[in-house]
C-alpha positions as CSV (number, residue, x, y, z in Angstrom):
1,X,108.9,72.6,68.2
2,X,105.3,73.3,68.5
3,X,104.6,69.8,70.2
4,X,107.4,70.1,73.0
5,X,106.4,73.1,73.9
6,X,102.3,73.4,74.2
7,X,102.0,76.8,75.5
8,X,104.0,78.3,72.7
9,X,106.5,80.2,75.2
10,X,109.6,81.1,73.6
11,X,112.6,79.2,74.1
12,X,115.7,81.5,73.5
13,X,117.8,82.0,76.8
14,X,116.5,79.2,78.9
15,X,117.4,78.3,82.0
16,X,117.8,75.1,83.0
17,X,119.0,73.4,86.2
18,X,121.8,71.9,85.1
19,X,122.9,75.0,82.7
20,X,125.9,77.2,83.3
21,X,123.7,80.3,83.1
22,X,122.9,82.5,86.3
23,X,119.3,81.7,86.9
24,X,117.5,83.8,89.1
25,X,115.7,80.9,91.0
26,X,115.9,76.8,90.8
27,X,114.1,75.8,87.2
28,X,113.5,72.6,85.5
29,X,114.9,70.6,82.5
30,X,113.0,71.0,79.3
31,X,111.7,67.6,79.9
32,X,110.8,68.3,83.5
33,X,109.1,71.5,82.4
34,X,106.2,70.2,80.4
35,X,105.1,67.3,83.6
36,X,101.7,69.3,83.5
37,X,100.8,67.7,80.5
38,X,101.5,63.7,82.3
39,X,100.1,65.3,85.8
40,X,96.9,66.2,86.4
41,X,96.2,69.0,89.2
42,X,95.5,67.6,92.8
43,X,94.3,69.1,95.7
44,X,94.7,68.1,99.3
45,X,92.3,65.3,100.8
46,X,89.5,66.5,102.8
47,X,87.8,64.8,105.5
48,X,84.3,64.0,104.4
49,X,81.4,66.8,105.1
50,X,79.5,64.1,107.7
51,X,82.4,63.8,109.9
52,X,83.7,67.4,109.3
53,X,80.3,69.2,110.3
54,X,81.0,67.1,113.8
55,X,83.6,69.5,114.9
56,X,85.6,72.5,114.5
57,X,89.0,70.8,113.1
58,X,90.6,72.0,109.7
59,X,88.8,70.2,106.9
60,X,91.8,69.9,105.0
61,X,94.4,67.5,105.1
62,X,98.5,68.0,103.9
63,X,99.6,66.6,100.7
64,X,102.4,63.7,101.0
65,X,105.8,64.5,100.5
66,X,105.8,62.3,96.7
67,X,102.6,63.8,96.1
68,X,103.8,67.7,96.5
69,X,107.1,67.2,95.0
70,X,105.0,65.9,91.5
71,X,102.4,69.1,92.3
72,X,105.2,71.4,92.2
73,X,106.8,70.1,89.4
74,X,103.9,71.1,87.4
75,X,104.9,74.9,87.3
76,X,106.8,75.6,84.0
77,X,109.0,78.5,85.2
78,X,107.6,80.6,83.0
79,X,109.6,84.0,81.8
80,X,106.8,86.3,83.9
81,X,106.1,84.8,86.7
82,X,102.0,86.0,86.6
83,X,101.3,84.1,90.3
84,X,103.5,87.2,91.6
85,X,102.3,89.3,90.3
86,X,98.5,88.3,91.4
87,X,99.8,88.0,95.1
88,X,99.0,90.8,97.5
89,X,102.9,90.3,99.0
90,X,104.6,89.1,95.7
91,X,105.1,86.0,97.0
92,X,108.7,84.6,94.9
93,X,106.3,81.6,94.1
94,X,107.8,79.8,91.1
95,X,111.1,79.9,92.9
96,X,109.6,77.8,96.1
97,X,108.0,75.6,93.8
98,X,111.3,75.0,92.0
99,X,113.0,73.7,95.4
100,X,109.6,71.9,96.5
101,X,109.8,70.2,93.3
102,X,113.7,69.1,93.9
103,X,112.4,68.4,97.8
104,X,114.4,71.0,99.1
105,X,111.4,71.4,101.5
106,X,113.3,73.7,103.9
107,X,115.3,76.1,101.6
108,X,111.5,76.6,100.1
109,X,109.8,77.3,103.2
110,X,112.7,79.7,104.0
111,X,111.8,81.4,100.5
112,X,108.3,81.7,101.2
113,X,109.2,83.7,104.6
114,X,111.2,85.4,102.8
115,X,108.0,88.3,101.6
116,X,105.5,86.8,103.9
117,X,105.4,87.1,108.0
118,X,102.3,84.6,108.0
119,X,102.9,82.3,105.1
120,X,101.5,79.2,107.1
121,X,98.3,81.2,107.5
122,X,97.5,83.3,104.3
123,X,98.1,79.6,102.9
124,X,95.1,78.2,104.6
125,X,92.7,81.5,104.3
126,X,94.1,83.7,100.9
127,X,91.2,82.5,98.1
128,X,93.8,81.4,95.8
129,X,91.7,80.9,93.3
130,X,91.4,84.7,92.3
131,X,95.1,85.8,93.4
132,X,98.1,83.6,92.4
133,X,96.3,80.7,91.1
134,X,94.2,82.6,88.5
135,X,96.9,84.1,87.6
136,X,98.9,80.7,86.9
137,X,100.2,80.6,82.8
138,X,99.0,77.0,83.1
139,X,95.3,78.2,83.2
140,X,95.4,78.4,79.5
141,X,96.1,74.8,78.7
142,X,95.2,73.0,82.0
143,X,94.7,73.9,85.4
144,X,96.9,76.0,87.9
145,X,98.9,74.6,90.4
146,X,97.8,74.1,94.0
147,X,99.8,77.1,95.1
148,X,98.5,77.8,98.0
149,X,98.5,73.8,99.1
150,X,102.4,73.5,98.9
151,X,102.8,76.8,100.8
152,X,101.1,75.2,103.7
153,X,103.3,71.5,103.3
154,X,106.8,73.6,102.8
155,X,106.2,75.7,106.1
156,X,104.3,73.6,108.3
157,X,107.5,71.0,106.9
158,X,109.9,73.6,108.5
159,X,108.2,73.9,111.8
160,X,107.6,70.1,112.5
161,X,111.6,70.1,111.5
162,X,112.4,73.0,114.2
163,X,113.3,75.0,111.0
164,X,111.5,78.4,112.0
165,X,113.8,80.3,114.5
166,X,112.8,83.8,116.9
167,X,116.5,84.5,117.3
168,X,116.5,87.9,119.1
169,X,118.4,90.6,117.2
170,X,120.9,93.1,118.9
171,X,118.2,96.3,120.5
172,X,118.7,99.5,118.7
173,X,117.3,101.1,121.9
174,X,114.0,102.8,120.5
175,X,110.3,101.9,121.0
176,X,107.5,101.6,118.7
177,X,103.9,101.0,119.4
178,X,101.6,98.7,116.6
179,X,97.5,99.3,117.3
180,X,96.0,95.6,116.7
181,X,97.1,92.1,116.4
182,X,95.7,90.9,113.2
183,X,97.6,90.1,110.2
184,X,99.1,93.9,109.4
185,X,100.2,94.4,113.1
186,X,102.0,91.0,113.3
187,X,103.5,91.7,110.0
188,X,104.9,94.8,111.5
189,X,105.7,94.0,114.7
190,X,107.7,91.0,113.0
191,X,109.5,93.6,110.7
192,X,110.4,95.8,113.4
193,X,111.7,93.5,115.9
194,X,114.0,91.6,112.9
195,X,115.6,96.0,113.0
196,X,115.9,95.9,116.6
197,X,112.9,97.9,117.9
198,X,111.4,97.4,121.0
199,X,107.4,96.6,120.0
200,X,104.8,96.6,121.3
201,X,101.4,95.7,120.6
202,X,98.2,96.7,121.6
203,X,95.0,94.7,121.7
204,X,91.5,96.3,122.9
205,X,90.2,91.8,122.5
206,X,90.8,89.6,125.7
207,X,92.7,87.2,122.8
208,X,95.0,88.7,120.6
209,X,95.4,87.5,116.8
210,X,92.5,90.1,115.7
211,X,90.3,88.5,113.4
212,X,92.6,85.2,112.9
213,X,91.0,84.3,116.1
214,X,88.2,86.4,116.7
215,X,86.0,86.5,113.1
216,X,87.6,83.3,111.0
217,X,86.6,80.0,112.1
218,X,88.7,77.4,113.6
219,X,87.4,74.8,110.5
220,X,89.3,77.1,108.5
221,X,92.4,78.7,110.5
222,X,92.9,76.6,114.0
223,X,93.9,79.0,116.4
224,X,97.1,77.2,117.6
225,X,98.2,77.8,114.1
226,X,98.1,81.8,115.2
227,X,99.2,81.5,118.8
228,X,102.2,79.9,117.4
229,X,102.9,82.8,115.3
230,X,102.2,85.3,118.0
231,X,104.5,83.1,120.3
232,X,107.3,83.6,117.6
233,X,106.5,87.6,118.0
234,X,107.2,87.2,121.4
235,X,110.3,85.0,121.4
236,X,111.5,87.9,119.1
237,X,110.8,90.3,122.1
238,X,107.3,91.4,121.1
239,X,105.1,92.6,124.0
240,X,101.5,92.2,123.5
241,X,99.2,93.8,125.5
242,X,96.1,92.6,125.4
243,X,92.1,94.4,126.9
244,X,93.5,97.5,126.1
245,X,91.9,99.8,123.8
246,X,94.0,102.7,122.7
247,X,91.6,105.6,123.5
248,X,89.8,104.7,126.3
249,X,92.1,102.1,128.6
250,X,95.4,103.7,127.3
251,X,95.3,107.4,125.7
252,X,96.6,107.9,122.7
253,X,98.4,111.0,123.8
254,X,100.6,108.5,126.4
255,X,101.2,106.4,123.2
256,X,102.9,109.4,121.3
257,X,104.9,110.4,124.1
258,X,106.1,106.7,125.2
259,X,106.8,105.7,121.5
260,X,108.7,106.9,118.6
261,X,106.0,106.1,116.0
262,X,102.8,104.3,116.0
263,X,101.2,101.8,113.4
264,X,97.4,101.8,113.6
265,X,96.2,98.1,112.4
266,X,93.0,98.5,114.3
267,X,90.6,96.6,111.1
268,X,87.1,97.6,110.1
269,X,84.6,96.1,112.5
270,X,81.9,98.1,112.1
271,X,78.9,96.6,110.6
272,X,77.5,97.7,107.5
273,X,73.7,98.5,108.9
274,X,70.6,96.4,107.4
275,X,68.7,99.4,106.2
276,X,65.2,97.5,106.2
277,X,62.3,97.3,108.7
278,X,62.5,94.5,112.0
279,X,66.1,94.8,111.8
280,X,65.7,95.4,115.6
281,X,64.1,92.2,116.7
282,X,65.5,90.0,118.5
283,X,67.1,87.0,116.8
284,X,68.7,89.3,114.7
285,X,72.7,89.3,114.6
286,X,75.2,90.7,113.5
287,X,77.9,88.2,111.5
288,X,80.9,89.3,113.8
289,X,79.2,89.1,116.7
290,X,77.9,85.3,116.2
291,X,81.6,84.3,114.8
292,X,83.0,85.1,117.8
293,X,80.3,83.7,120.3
294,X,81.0,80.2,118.1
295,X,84.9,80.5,117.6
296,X,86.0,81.2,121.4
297,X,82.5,80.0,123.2
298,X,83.2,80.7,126.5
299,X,85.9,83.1,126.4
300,X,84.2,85.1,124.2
301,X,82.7,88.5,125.2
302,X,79.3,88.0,123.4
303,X,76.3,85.9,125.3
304,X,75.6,82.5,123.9
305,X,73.9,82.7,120.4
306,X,72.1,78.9,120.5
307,X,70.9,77.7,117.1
308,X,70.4,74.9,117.6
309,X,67.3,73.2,115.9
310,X,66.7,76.5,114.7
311,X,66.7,78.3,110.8
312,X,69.2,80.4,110.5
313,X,68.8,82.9,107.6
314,X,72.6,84.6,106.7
315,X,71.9,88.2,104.4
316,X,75.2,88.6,102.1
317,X,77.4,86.5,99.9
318,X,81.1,87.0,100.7
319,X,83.6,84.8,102.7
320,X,81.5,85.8,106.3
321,X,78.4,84.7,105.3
322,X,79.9,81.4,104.6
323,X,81.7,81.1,107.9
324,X,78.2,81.5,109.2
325,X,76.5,79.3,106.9
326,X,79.1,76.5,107.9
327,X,78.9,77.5,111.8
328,X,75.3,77.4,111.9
329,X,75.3,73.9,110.2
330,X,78.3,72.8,113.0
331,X,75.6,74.4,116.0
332,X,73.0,72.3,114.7
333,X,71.2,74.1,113.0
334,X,67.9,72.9,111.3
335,X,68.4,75.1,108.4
336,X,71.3,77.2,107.0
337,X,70.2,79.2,104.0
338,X,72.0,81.9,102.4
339,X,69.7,85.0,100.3
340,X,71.9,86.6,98.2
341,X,70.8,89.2,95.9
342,X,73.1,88.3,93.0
343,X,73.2,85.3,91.2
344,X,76.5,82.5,91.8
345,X,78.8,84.5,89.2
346,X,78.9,88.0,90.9
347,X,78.9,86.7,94.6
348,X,81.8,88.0,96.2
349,X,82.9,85.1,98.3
350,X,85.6,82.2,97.4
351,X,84.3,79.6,95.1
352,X,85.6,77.2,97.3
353,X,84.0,77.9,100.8
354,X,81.0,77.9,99.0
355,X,81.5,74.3,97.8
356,X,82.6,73.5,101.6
357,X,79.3,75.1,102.4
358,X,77.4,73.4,100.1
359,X,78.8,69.8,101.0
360,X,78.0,70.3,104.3
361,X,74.6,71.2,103.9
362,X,73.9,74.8,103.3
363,X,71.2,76.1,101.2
364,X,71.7,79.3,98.6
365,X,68.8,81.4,97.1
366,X,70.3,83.2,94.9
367,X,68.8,86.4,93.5
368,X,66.7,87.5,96.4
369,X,66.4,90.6,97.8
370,X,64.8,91.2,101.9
371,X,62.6,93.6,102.0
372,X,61.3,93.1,105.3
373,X,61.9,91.3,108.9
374,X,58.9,89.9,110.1
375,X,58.7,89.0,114.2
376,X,56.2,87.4,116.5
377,X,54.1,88.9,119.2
378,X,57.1,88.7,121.3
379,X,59.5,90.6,118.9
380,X,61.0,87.2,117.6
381,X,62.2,87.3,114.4
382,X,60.4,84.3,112.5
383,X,60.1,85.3,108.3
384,X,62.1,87.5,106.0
385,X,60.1,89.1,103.3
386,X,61.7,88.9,100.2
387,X,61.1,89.9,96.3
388,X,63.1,88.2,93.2
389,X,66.0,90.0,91.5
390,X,67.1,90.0,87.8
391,X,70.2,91.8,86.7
392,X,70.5,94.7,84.4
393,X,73.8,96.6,83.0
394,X,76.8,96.5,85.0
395,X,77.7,99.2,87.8
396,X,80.8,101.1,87.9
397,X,82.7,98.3,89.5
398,X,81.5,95.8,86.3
399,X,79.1,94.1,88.6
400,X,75.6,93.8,87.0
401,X,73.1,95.5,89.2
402,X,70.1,93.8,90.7
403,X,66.8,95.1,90.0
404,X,63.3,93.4,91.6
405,X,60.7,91.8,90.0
406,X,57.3,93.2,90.2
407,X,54.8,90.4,91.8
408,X,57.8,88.6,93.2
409,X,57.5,88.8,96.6
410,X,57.3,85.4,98.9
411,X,58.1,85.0,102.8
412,X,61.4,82.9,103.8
413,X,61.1,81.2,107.4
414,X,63.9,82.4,110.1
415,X,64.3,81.9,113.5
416,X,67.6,83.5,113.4
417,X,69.2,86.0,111.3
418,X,72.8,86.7,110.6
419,X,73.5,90.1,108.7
420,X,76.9,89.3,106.7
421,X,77.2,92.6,104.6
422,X,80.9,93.9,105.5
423,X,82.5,96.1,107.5
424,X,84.0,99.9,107.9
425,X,86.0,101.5,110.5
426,X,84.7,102.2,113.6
427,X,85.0,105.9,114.2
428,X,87.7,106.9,116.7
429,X,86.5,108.6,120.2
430,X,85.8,112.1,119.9
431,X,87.3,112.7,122.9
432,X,90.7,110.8,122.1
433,X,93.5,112.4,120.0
434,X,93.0,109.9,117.5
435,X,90.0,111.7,116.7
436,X,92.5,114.5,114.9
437,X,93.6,111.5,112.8
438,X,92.4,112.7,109.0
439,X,89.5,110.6,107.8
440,X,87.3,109.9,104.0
441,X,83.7,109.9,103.8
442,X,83.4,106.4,104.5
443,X,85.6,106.7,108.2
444,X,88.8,105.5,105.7
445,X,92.1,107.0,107.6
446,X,94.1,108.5,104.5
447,X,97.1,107.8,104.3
448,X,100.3,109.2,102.1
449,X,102.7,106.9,99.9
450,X,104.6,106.0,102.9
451,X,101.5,104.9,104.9
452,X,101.3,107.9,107.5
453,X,98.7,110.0,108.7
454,X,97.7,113.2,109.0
455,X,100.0,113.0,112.0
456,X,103.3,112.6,111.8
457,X,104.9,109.5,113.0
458,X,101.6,108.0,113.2
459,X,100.8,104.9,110.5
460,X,98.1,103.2,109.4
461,X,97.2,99.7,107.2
462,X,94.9,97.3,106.6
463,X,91.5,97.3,107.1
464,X,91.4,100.3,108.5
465,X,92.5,102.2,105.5
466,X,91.5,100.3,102.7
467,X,88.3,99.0,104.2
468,X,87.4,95.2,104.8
469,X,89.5,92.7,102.9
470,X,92.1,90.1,102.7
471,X,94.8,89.1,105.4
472,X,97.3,89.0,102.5
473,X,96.9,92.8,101.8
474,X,96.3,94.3,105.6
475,X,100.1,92.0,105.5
476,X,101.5,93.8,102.9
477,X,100.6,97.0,104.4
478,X,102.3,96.1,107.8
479,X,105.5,94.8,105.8
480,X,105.6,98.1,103.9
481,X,105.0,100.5,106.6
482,X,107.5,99.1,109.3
483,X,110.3,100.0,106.0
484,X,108.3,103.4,106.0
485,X,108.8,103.5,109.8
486,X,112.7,103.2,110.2
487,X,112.7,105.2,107.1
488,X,111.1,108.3,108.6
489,X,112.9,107.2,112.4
490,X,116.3,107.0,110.3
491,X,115.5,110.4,108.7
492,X,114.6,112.0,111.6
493,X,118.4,110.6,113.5
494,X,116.6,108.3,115.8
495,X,117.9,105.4,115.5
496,X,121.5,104.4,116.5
497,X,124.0,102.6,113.9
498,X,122.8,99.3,115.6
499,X,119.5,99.6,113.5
């Protein structure tokens, strides 16, 4: 049996399509189940870094319908579906793939939206590579399948088919208010209109879709892929308000007597600090701050940031400092060179945006540590001091901790520099209720197993809680805490029998 069957699985109880067992999602023949061996994993075309670097488009293209029925067919249904399990939202993966593969491009789509309120958009910006698709059983043998490639065919299939519906559902008569307009308050919003709620969001931006919009480049997420989303929240009888901060424009006191419970999906948009000297000259930016000068240029709230001609120098190595990197190059800039203090094998950012960046021109020095900002007589930044790193023994995370070289120390030209180190919460007005909001040492709001506060009938995901990461698990977080929210409302006889 050993040569039918490569991987070794065992084969008692299997499922196949045309078997009279139950299965619990579409699987394929024995024959059909070993295709990864015959086909080969293939991505999705991508324009060519000189003509990408022209503009802002989406780099990548969608596969063919032939071409991502054969990609699907590669998963082998295994028993434990792994990709699952290494998805923030537990995506039902091998079961989409299963009707992708039979081209049942709609009932698949309908699957993925199933756990997901944003499916079209974690597809394009999860790094797949260390959720679902490192997880993929094929790994072992060959290489995983382009998950996240037929999540974006299936549902942008279904919306150029009309497929995707905003069908109001009966009101249940009671109001909830969601804090932010990223990926955890339009996953909650979504949730609690599908019960019946009358939402509302609130957005302290001009342009609502949080950091979708504001901090992720349009090369990477076009924004009409988000206001079509946020149009769908609305058609579902979503109100979004947007240049109101909740705080200062709107108290949060009028929000707790207005609404029956509040969800705070506010993010973490303060900047870590670069702790070193000339951070304060001029030419010095923060990441966010440039992102959103180049992703909505004149509707932005920041000044123009021109590079153009210019070295930029981005500090950090995580998914931001490439959107700069690749921004910069798009601005015409002279130079775009990343100093990391790492080497390539502990940097935090996706594997493949640095590829992108590096195809289109950006420059990496890897183990290299800034000391020290240096700046003309007109408080210009122009050099970043720097000293070689070397790792040593691994730090409680398993991360191998940098340590300089003695003698090491060389100057780095800049005309510009973009700190890229993360984010935490900004702290909430002293003079604002939400300041009564329990908080960890790192400005963290802690939350219980049902994601509320300190305050009862006041929530809180994301970013904010968890500090700065992925859209997939600020998602998750929305998803879970609108089923905590009519939980407690139910609890508590709020809502009527139509919710």
């Amino acid at each position: 049996m050993a040569e039918g069957n490569p991987l070794n699985e065992p084969t008692t109880g299997q499922i196949v399509r045309e078997g009279t067992m139950k299965a619990p999602f579409p699987t394929a023949t024995w024959k059909d189940k070993y295709l990864w061996c015959e086909l080969r994993r293939q991505d999705p075309s991508k324009r060519p870094a000189p003509e990408r670097i022209g503009d802002s488009r989406e780099i990548y293209d969608l596969f063919d319908e032939q071409t991502v029925m054969e990609q699907a067919s590669r998963c082998i249904q295994c028993a434990m579906p792994y990709c699952t399990i290494g998805c923030p939202l537990g995506n039902r993966i091998p079961e989409w793939l299963g009707l992708t593969a039979e081209g049942r491009f709609l009932e698949a789509a309908a699957v993925s939206r199933s756990t997901s309120n944003l499916p079209e958009i974690c597809s394009r910006i999860c790094p797949q590579e260390r959720l679902c698709e490192s997880m993929c059983t094929l790994n072992e043998k060959s290489e995983p399948v382009p998950i996240g490639a037929i999540e974006k065919f299936i549902n942008e299939y279904a919306f150029a088919h009309e497929a995707i519906h905003a069908h109001r559902v009966m009101p249940n008569g009671h109001k909830i208010a969601v804090v932010g307009s990223g990926p955890g308050g339009i996953a909650c919003a979504d949730e609690l209109a599908l019960r019946g709620y009358d939402v509302t969001v609130f957005e302290a931006l001009p342009i609502a879709g949080g950091l979708l919009v504001n901090g992720i480049p349009p090369f990477k997420l076009d924004r009409s892929i988000v206001n079509r989303r946020l149009n769908l929240l609305e058609r579902r009888g979503v109100r979004i308000r947007v240049n109101t901060r909740v705080g200062r424009d709107i108290a949060f006191e009028d929000l707790q007597r207005d609404y029956e419970a509040i969800f705070l999906a506010i993010g973490a948009l303060k900047p870590k600090p670069l702790d070193i000297p000339g951070a304060n000259l001029r030419g010095v930016i923060q990441a966010l701050t440039y992102l959103m000068e180049k992703n909505l240029g004149a509707q932005s709230l920041v000044p123009p940031i021109p590079v153009e001609g210019k070295r930029v120098v981005v500090l950090g190595g995580g998914d931001t400092a490439m959107d700069c990197l690749r921004a910069s190059i798009r601005a015409h800039a002279k130079e775009a060179l990343c100093l990391y203090r790492r080497d390539l094998a502990n940097m935090p950012g996706s594997r493949k945006e640095y590829k992108n960046a590096l195809e289109e021109g950006a420059v990496f020095h890897f183990l290299t540590n800034p000391l020290e900002l240096i700046g003309d007589a007109n408080g210009e930044v122009r050099e970043v001091r720097c000293i070689r790193m070397e790792l040593g023994e691994p730090d409680a995370k398993g991360r191998r901790k940098p340590h300089p070289v003695p003698g090491s120390e060389h100057l780095v030209p800049a005309d510009v520099v973009l700190i890229a180190y993360g984010f935490d919460p900004i702290p909430f007005p002293p003079e604002s209720g939400l300041s009564q909001i329990r908080v960890n040492e790192w400005g963290g709001v802690i939350v219980d197993e049902n994601n509320m506060t300190s305050i009862p009938g006041v929530f809180a995901g994301g970013d904010l809680v968890r500090g700065a990461n992925l859209a997939a698990f600020a998602a998750r977080d929305g998803r879970k805490t609108a089923e905590s929210m009519h939980r407690y409302l139910v609890q508590r006889g709020i809502p009527g029998p139509s919710a």
